[in-house]
NUKOLNU-735007 format. One line per field, with one value per residue (C-alpha): x, y, z; residue in one letter. Coordinates in Angstrom, 2 decimals, always signed. Layout:
# NUKOLNU-735007
px <- (X ...)
py <- (Y ...)
pz <- (Z ...)
res <- (A ...)
//
This chain:
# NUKOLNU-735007
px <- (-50.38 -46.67 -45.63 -46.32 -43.69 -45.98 -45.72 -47.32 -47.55 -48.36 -48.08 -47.28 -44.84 -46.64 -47.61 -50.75 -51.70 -54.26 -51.55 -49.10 -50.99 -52.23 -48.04 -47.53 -50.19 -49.01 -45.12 -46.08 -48.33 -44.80 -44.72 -41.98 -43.38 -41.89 -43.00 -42.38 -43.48 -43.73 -42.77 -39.26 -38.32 -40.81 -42.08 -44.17 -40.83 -38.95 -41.97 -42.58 -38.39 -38.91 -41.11 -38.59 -40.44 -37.56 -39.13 -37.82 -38.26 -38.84 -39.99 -39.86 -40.34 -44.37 -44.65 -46.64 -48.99 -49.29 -45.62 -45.48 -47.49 -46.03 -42.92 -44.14 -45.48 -42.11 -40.31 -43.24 -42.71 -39.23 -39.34 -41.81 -39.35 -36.30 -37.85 -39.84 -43.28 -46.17 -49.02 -49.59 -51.33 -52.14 -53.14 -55.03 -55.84 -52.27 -51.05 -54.01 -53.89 -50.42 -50.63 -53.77 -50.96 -48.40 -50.30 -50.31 -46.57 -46.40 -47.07 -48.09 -51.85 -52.91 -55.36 -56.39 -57.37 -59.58 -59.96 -62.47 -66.77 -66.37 -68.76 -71.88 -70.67 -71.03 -73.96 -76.07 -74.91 -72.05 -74.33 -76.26 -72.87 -71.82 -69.18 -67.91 -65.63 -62.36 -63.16 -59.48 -60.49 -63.60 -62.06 -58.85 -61.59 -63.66 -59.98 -59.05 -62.55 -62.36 -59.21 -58.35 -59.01 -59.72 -60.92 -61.27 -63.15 -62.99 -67.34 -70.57 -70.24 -67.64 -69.19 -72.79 -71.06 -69.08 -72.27 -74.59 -72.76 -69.88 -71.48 -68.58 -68.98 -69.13 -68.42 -64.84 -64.90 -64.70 -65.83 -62.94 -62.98 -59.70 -57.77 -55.97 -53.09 -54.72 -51.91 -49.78 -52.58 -51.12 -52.25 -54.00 -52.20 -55.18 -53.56 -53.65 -56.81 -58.12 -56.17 -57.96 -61.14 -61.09 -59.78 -63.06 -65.46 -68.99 -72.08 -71.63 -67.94 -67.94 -65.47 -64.88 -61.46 -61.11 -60.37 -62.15 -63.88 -67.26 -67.93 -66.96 -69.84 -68.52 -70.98 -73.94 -72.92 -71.56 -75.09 -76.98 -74.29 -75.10 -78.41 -78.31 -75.73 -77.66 -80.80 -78.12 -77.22 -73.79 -71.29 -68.51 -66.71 -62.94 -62.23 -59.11 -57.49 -57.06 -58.35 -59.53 -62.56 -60.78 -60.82 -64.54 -65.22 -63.20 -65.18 -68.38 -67.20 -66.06 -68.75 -71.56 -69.52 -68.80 -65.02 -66.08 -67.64 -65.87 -62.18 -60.29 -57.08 -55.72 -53.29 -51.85 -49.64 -51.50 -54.79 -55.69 -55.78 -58.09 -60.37 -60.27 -61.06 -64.46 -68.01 -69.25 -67.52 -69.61 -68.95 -71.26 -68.86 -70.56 -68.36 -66.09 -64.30 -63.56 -63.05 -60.28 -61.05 -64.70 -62.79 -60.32 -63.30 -64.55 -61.06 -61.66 -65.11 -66.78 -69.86 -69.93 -72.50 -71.87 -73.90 -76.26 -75.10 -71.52 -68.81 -68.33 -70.51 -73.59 -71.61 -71.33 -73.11 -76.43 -78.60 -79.08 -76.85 -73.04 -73.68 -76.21 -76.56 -77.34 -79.51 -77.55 -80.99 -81.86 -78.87 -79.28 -82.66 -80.58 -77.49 -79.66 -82.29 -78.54 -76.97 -80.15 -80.16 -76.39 -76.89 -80.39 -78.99 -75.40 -75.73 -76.36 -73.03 -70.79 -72.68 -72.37 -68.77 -68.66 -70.57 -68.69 -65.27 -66.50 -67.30 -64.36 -62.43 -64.74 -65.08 -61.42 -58.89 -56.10 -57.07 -56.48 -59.78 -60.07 -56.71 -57.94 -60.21 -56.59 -54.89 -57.52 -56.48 -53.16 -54.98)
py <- (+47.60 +48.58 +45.72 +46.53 +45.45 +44.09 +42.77 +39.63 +40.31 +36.81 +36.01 +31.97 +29.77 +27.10 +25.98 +27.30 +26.41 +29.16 +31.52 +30.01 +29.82 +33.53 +34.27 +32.26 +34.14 +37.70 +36.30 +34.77 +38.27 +39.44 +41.62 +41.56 +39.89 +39.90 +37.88 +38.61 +36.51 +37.35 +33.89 +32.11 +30.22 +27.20 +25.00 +27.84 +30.00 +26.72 +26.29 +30.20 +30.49 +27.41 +29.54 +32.72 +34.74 +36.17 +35.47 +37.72 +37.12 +39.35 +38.05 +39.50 +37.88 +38.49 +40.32 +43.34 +43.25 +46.51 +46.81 +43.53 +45.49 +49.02 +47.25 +45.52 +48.89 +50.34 +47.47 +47.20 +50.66 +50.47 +47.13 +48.94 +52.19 +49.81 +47.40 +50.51 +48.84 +49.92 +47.63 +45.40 +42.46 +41.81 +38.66 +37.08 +38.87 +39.35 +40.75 +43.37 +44.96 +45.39 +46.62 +49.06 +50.66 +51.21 +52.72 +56.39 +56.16 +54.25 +55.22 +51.93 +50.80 +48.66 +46.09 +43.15 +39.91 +38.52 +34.54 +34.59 +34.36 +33.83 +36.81 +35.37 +32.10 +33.65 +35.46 +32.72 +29.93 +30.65 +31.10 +28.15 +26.04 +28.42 +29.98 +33.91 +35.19 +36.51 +40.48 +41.17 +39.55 +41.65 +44.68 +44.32 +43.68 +46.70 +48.30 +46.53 +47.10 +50.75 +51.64 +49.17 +51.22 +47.86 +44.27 +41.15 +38.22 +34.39 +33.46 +34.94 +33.54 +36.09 +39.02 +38.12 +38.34 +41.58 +43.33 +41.97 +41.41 +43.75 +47.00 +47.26 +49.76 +46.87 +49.30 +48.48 +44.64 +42.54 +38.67 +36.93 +33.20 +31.06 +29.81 +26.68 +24.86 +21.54 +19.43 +20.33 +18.49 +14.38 +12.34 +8.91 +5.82 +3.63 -0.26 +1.89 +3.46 -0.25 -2.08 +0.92 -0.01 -3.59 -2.50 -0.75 -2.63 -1.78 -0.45 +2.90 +4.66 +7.83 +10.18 +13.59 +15.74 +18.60 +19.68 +18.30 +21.49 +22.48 +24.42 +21.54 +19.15 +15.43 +14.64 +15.15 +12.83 +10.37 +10.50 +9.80 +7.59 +5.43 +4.94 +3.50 +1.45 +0.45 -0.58 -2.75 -0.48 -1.38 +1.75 +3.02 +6.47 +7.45 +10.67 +12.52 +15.11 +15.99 +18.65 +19.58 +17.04 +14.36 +12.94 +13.91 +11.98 +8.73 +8.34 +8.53 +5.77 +3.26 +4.03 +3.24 +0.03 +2.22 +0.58 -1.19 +1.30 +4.98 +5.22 +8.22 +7.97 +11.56 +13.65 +11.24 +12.18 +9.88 +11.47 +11.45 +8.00 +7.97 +9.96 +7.80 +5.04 +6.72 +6.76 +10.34 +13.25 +14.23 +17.95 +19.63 +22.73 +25.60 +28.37 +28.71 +31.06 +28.70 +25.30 +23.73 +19.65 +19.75 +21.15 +18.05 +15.30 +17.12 +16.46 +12.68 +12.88 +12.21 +12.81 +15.71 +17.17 +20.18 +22.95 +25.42 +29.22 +28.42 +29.32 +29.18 +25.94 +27.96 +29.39 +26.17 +23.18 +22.84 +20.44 +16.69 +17.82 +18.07 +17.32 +17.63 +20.07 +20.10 +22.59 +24.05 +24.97 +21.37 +19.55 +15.83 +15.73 +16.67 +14.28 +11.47 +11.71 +12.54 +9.41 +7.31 +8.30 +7.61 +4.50 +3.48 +4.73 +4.56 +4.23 +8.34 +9.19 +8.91 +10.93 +13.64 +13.40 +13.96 +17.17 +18.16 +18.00 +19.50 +22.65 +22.69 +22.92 +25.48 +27.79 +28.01 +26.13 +28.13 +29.03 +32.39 +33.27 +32.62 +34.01 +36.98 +37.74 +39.09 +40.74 +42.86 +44.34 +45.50 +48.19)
pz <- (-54.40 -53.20 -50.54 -47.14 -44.24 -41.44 -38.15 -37.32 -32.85 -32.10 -28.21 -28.14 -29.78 -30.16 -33.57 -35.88 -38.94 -39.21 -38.10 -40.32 -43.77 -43.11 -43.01 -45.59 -47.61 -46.79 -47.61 -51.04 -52.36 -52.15 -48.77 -45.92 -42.86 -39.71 -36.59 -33.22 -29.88 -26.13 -25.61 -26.58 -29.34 -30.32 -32.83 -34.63 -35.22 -36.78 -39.06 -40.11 -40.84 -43.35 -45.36 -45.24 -42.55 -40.14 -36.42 -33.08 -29.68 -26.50 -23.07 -19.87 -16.57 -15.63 -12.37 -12.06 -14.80 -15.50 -15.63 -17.76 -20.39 -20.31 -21.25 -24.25 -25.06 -25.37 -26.78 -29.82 -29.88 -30.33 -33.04 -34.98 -35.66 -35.59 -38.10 -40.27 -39.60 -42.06 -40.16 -36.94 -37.33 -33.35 -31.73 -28.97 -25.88 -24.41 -27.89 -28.15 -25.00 -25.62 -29.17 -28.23 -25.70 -28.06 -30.84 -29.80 -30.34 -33.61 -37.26 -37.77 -39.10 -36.10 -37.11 -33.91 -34.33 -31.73 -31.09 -28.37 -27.85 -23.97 -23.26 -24.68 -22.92 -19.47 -20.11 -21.62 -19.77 -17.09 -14.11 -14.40 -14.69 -11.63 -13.18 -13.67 -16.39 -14.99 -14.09 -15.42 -18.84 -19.34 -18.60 -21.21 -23.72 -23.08 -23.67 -26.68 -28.13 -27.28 -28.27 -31.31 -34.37 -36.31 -35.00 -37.24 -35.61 -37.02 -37.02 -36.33 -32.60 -31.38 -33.76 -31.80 -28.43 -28.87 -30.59 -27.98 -24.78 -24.95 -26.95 -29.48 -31.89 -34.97 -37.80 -36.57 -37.05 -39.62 -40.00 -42.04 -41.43 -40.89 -43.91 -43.81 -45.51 -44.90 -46.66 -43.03 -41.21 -40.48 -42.80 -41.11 -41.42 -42.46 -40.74 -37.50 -37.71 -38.60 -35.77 -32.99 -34.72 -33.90 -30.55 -29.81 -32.08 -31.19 -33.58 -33.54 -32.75 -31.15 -30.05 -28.08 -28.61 -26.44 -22.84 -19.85 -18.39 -17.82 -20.95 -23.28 -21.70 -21.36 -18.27 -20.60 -22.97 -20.90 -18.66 -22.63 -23.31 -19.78 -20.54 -23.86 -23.01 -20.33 -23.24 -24.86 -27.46 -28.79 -28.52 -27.18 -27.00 -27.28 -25.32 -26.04 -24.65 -20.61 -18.19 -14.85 -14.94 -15.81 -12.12 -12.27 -15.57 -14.25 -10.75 -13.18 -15.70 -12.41 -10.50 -13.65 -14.78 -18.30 -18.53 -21.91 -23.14 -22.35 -22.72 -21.88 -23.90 -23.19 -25.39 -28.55 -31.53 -33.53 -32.64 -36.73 -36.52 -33.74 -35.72 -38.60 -36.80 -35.31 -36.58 -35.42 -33.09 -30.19 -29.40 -27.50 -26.64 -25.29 -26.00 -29.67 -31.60 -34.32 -33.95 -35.67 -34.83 -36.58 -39.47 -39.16 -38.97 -42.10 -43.84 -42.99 -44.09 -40.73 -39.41 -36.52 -34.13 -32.63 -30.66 -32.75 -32.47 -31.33 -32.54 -36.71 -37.05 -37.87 -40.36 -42.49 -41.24 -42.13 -40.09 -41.95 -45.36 -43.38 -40.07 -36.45 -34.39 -30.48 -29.03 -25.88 -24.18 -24.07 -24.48 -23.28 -25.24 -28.56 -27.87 -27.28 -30.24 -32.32 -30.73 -31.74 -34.93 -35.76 -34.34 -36.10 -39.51 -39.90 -43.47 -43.43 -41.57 -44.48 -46.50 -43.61 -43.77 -47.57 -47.48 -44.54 -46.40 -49.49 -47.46 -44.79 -48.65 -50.16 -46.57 -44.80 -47.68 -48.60 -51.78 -53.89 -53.37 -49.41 -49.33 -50.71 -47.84 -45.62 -48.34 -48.74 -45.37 -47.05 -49.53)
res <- (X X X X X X X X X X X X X X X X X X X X X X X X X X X X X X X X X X X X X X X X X X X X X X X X X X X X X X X X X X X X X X X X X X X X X X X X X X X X X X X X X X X X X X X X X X X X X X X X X X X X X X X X X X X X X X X X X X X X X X X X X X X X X X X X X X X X X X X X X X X X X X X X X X X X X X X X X X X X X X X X X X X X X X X X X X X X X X X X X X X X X X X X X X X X X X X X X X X X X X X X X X X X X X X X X X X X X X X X X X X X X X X X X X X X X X X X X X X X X X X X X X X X X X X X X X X X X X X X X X X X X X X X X X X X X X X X X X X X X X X X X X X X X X X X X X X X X X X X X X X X X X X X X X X X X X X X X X X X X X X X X X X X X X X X X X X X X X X X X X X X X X X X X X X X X X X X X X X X X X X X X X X X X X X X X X X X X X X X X X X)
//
């Protein structure tokens, strides 16, 4: 294979490690990548220039958004000629719409990543939450999946909801889970994750990381979480993260006397240790692309439930060998009989964890083989 110069046309500059170990892994089969951001310079260019990936810059104040993206047009246009581009490697919505634009005018091979499900999210489920996907957002994906020549998609969830709810032509996409240089995930510092233990001692330990909105779900497991409390069942929940609910999800704890037994501890650096410290993560998430904390619990070997036919979990947990699963079309019936059962046999959750991490290594590590999966995009 002669190396290939691509362009990695990554939106953010916030750090990745998905996005970074894929960079890595086109850099080290011995092509030139380039990266280039619509946002300034962040975190995720410092780390990409410490493995010798040159990273460029172009933003432009966001006004007219047709404007915003014509302009983008040109400029990729432009970077790609400048730069003698062979392939684009485009990301997230913002980055696709843009890319799909520009490549009448390029020579480029123009392959999109997408890192979103939220079609079948809406359709299944939006209207009884009462909520309606953003019209703009549809229609840029009935673009990008129109005029995108190639798609790749991270798990089965976003393949079923572009087949299904969006009518893609799927000869064009390609499933190729995440890989992952796990040794840049923090490592726990096990006094801590002791210490936070004995902070919240209780039977069973559980904990929920990710953004207070509707589709993640908190109310139904703190309603579950109420009553068995309220049976004298001996747990308590950690809640990290922050979001629009949060006000929401505090009235609910004061108002139910759930002080002792729900804390909402919001965005922490040492969230690993956290993690450590718990007994099973709670994540009844309605909508998922690919979910990278599940992944991280597995890397501590703990136990994780998680919704059925979201996202990439029914892509490697099976039900009673790695993990639970939560059926989303009778939710507070599954987190309680899942609660009960943690809690009546704790002895079982380890073992969860175990099988968990030996499959988080064997699905999405960055290994030769899993590796292998991108660069065959460069033939």
């Amino acid at each position: 294979m002669h190396p290939k110069r691509i362009l990695l046309y990554y939106p953010p500059n916030k750090r990745s490690v998905a996005i970074e170990t894929l960079c890595k892994a086109v850099h080290d089969a011995g092509h030139e990548l380039v990266v280039l951001t619509l946002t300034e310079r962040g975190t995720f260019h410092e780390e990409i220039e410490k493995k010798g990936i040159k990273t460029y810059t172009k933003v432009l104040t966001r006004k007219s958004g047709l404007r915003y993206f014509i302009r983008h047009a040109l400029y990729l246009r432009q970077f790609c000629r400048q730069h003698k581009i062979n392939m684009v490697w485009s990301h997230l919505q913002e980055g696709n719409i843009i890319a799909v634009m520009a490549r009448p005018f390029i020579k480029a091979r123009l392959i999109t990543f997408r890192h979103h499900a939220e079609s079948a999210f809406y359709a299944e489920v939006g209207s009884k939450l009462g909520l309606k996907r953003n019209k703009k957002e549809v229609f840029l994906d009935k673009i990008i999946n129109r005029l995108a020549p190639e798609i790749i998609v991270p798990s089965s969830d976003v393949w079923n909801s572009m087949e299904k709810y969006e009518k893609c032509k799927m000869n064009k996409v390609q499933l190729l889970p995440y890989i992952y240089d796990f040794s840049a995930y923090p490592k726990p510092d096990k006094n801590k994750a002791a210490a936070i233990r004995d902070q919240y001692a209780c039977s069973l330990l559980l904990i929920m990381v990710s953004r207070m909105i509707v589709s993640k779900q908190h109310m139904p497991v703190f309603t579950i979480l109420k009553k068995l409390v309220e049976e004298g069942l001996s747990i308590k929940m950690i809640v990290m993260d922050d979001g629009l609910l949060r006000h929401e999800l505090e009235d609910f704890i004061k108002e139910n006397s759930l002080q002792d037994h729900i804390f909402l501890v919001g965005f922490r650096d040492d969230f690993v240790n956290y993690m450590t410290a718990a007994d099973l993560l709670m994540h009844p998430s309605l909508t998922e692309a690919s979910n990278n904390v599940v992944k991280e619990m597995g890397l501590l070997q703990k136990a994780v439930a998680v919704c059925r036919q979201v996202g990439d979990f029914s892509d490697y947990i099976i039900e009673g060998c790695n993990g639970y699963f939560l059926e989303k079309n009778r939710l507070h019936e599954s987190i309680e009989l899942v609660i009960r059962d943690a809690y009546n046999d704790p002895d079982k959750l380890p073992e969860l964890g175990k099988n968990l991490r030996n499959d988080v290594l064997k699905r999405f590590t960055d290994s030769m083989e899993n590796r292998q999966r991108f660069l065959q995009l460069l033939n």
